[in-house]
C-alpha positions as CSV (number, residue, x, y, z in Angstrom):
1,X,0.0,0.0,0.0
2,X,1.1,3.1,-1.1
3,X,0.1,6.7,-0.1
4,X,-0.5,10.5,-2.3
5,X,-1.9,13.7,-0.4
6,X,-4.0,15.5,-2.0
7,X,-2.7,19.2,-3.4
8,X,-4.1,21.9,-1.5
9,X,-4.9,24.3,-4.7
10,X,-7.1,27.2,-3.5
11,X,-7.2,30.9,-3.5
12,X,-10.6,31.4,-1.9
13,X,-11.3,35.3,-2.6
14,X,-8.9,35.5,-4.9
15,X,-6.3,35.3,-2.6
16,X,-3.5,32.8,-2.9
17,X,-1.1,32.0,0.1
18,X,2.0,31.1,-1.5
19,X,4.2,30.9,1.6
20,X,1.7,28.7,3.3
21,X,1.6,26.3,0.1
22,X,4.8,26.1,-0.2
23,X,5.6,25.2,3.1
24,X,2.8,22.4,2.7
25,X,4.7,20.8,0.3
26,X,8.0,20.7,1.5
27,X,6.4,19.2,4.9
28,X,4.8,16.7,2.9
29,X,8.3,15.6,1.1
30,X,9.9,15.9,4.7
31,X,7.2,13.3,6.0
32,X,8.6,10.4,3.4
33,X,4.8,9.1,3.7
34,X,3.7,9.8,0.6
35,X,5.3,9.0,-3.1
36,X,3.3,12.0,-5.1
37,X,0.4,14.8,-4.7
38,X,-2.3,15.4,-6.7
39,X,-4.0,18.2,-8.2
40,X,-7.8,18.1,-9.7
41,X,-9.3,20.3,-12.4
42,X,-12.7,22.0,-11.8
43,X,-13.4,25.1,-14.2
44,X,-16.2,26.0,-13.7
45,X,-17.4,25.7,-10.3
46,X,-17.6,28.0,-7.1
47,X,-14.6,25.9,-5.4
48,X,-12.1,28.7,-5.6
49,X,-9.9,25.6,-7.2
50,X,-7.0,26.9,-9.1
51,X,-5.7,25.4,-12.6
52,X,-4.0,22.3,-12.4
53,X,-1.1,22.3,-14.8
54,X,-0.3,25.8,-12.9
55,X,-0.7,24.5,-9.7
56,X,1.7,21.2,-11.1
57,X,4.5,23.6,-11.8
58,X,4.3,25.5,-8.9
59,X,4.4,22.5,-6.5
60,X,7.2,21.4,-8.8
61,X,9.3,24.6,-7.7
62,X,8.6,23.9,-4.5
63,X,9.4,20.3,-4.5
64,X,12.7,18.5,-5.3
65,X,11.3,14.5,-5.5
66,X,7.9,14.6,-5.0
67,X,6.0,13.5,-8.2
68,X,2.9,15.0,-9.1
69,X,-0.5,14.4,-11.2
70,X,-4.0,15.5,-12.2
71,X,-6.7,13.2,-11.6
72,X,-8.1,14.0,-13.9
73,X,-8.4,15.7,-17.1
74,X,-11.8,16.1,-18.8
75,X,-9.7,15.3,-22.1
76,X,-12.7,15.8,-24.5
77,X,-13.0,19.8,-23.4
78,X,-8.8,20.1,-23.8
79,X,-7.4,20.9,-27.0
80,X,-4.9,17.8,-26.9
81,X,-2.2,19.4,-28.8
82,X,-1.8,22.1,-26.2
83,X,-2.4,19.8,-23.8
84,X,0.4,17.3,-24.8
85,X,3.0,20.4,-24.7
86,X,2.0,21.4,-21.3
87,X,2.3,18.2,-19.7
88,X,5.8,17.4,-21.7
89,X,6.8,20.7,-20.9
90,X,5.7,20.2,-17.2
91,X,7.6,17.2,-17.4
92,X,10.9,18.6,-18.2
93,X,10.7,21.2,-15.8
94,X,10.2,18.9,-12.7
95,X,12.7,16.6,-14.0
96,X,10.5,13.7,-15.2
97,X,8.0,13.7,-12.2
98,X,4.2,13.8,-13.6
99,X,1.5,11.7,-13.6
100,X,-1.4,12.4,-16.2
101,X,-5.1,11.3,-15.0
102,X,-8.0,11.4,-17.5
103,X,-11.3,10.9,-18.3
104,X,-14.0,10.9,-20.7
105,X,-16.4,12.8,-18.4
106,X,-19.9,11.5,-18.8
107,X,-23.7,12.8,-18.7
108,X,-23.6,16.4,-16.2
109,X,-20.7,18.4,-18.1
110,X,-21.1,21.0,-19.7
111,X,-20.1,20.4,-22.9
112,X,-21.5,22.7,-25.0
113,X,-19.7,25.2,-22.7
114,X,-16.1,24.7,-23.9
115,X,-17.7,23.9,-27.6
116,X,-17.8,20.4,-27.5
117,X,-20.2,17.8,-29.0
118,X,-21.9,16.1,-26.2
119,X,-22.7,13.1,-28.1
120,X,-19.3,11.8,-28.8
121,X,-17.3,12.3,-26.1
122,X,-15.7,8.6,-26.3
123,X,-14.7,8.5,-29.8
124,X,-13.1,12.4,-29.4
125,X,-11.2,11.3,-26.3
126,X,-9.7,7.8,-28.2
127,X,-8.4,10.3,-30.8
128,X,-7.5,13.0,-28.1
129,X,-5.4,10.2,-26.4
130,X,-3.7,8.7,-29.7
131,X,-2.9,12.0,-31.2
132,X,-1.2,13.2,-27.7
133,X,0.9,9.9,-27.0
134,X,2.0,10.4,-30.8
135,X,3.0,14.0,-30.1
136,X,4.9,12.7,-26.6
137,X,6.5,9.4,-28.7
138,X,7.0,10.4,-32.8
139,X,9.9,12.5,-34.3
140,X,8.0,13.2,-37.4
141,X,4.0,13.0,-36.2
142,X,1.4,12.1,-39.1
143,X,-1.7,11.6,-38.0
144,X,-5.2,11.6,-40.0
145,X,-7.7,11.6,-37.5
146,X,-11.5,13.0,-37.6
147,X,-11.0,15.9,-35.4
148,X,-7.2,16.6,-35.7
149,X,-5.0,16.4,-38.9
150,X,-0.9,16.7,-38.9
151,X,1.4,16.4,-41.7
152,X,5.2,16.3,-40.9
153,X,4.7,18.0,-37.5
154,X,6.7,17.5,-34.5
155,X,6.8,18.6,-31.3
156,X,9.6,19.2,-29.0
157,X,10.4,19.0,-26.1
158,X,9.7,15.7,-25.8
159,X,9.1,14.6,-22.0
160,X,11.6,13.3,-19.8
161,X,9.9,10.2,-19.0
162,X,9.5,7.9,-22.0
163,X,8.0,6.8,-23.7
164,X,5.6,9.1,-22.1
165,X,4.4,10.5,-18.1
166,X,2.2,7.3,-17.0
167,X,-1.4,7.8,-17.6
168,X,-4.1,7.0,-15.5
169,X,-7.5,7.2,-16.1
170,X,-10.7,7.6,-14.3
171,X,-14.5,6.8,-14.9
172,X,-17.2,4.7,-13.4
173,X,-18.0,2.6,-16.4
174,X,-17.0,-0.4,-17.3
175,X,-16.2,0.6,-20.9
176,X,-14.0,2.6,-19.5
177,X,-12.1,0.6,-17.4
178,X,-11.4,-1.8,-19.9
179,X,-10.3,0.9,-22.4
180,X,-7.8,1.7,-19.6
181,X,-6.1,-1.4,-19.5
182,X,-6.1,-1.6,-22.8
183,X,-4.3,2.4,-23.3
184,X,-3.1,3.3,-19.9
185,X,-0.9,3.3,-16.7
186,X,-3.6,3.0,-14.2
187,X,-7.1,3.3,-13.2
188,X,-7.7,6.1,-10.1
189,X,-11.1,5.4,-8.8
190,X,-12.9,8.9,-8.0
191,X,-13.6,9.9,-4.2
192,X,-17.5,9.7,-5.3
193,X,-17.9,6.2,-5.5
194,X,-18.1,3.7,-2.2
195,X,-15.8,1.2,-1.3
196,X,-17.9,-1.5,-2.6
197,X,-18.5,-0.1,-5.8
198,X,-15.0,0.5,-6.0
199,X,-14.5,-3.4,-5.7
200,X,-16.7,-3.5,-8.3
201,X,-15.0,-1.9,-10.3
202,X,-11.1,-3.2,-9.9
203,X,-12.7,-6.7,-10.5
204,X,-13.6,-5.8,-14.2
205,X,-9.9,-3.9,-14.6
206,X,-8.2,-7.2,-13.2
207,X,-10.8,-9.3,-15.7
208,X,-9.8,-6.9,-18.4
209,X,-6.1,-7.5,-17.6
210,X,-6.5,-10.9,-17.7
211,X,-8.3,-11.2,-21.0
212,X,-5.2,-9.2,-22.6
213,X,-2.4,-11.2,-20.6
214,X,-1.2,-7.9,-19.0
215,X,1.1,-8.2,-15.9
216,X,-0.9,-6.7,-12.9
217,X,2.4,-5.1,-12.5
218,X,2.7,-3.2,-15.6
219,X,-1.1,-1.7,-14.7
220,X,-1.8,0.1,-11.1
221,X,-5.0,0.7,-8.9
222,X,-5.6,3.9,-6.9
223,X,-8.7,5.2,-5.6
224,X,-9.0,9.0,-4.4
225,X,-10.1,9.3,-0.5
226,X,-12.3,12.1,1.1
227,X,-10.4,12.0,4.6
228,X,-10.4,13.9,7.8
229,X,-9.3,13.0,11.1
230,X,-11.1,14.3,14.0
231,X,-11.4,12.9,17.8
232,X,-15.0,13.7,17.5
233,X,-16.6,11.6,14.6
234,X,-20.0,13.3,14.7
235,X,-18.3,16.7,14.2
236,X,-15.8,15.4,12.0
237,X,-18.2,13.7,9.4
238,X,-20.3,17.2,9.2
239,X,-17.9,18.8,8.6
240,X,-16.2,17.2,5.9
241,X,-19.4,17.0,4.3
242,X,-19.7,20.7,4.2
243,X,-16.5,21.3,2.7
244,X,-17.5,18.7,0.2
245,X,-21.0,20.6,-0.5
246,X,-19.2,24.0,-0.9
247,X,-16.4,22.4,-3.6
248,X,-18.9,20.4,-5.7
249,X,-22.1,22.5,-5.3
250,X,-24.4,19.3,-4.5
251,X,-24.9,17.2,-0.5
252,X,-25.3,13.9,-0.5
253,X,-21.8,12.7,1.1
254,X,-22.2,10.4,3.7
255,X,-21.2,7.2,1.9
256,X,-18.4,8.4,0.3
257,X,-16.5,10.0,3.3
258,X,-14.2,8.8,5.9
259,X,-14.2,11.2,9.1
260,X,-13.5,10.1,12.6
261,X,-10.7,9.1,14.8
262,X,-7.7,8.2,13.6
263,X,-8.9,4.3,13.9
264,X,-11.9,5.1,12.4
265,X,-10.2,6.4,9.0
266,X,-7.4,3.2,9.3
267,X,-9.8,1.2,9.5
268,X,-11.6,2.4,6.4
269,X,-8.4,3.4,4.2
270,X,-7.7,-0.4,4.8
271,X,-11.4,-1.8,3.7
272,X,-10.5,0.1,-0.1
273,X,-7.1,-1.6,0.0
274,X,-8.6,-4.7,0.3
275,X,-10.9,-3.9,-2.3
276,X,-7.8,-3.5,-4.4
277,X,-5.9,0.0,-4.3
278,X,-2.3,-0.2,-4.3
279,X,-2.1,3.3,-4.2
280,X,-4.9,5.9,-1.9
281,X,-5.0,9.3,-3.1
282,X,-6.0,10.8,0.4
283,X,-8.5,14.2,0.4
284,X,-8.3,16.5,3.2
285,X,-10.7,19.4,2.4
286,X,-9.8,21.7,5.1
287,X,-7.2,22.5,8.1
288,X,-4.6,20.7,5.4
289,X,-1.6,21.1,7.3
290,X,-3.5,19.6,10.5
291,X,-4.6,16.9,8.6
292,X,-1.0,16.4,6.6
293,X,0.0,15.8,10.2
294,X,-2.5,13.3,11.7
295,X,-2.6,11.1,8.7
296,X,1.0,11.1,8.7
297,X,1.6,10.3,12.8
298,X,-1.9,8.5,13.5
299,X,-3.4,6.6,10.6
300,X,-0.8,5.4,7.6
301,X,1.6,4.0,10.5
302,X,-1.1,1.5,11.4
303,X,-1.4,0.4,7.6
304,X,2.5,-0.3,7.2
């Protein structure tokens, strides 16, 4: 079992505190707990949630070893071209530390927002996702797709990791999930779904895995987890649920939460490793330097 923290990536009011982020980070690479941090992407929304590739390279300056991701990337409302040279240029600059999460995104986005057909968001992602690894992998990149046409193109800097950052994906479906094995790094199961749909759900990847004689090795399992440690559960839960109201603009959070006592939150971080993550993004929504600390000292100990 492996551990990621959350990235703490608001300026709520506009107003950013750098030296407080900063000295986040660092504490977090100081702990040794956790192998990266992880930065979502919410554009529209009332979160106060700043970009994630800016975040990235920020936490990259402020980190020397740290490796950090997006889970995840709407990729059907990105252009994938710019997309492809951010991320390879992101790479570069931390020194070959990011991780890439993606997603299809699925009935409720706004698609027609950022100009986007709403009725083929699968088949514009598969080309989104071939035309970027080709941008990342080929000297000379040709591609003929529906959406996107190259001729002799190429793109440089190529990233640092090759042949390209691992990519994980994201989605509840299992269409999805199988189309990760079959063009990805990972699968990071979202912070919305419940432990046992989560089991679910890393039974059809392992199925998948199997049916295309994939080493479970070559192909990793995370799930994102909405944490918070407090001595008083009932006060703990509420409010964790209210910070999760105010970020996503809907209630409804009680199964898909982990508040309480340090035992309380082992005890439940262990019940989604069992289900089959290797790796457990953990969510802290507020007092994240309090909670950096508890999880750290109280709860991953007990899952060594």
């Amino acid at each position: 079992m492996r551990f990621a923290i959350s990235i703490p990536q608001y300026a709520r009011d506009s107003r950013f505190d750098g030296d407080g982020f900063r000295a986040h980070l660092r504490r977090v690479e100081e702990l040794g707990r956790f192998e990266s941090a992880w930065a979502q992407e919410q554009v529209i929304g009332a979160a106060g949630s700043l970009a994630p590739l800016q975040t990235m390279a920020y936490a990259a300056a402020c980190t020397e070893q740290l490796r950090l991701g997006c889970a995840v990337f709407v990729l059907p409302l990105h252009n994938p071209l710019h997309l492809a040279k951010a991320i390879s240029s992101l790479d570069c600059l931390s020194h070959g530390r990011v991780e890439v999460g993606l997603a299809t995104g699925g009935r409720g986005r706004p698609f027609a927002a950022f100009g986007v057909d709403p009725d083929r968001p699968v088949a514009r992602f598969n080309e989104a996702l071939a035309l970027m690894k080709a941008c990342w992998t080929d000297h000379e990149i040709n591609f003929d797709g529906r959406w996107w046409k190259l001729e002799g193109a190429s793109m440089e800097p190529k990233p640092v990791q090759r042949p390209h950052p691992p990519v994980w994906f994201g989605g509840s479906a299992p269409a999805g999930m199988r189309r990760a094995v079959r063009h990805g790094d990972g699968f990071m199961g979202a912070g919305s779904q419940t432990t046992p749909r989560f089991a679910e759900q890393v039974k059809v990847v392992r199925e998948e895995l199997s049916a295309h004689d994939r080493e479970p090795g070559t192909f990793r399992i995370g799930k994102r987890v909405y944490v918070h440690v407090e001595d008083d559960a009932g006060r703990g839960r509420q409010r964790l649920e209210d910070a999760l109201t105010r970020h996503y603009g809907w209630s409804g959070w009680s199964e898909h939460i982990l508040a309480g006592p340090a035992e309380v939150c082992s005890n439940g971080i262990r019940a989604v490793a069992d289900a089959g993550a290797e790796l457990i993004l953990l969510n802290p929504l507020l007092d994240d330097a309090q909670q950096l600390e508890r999880l750290a000292a109280e709860v991953i100990p007990t899952l060594s």
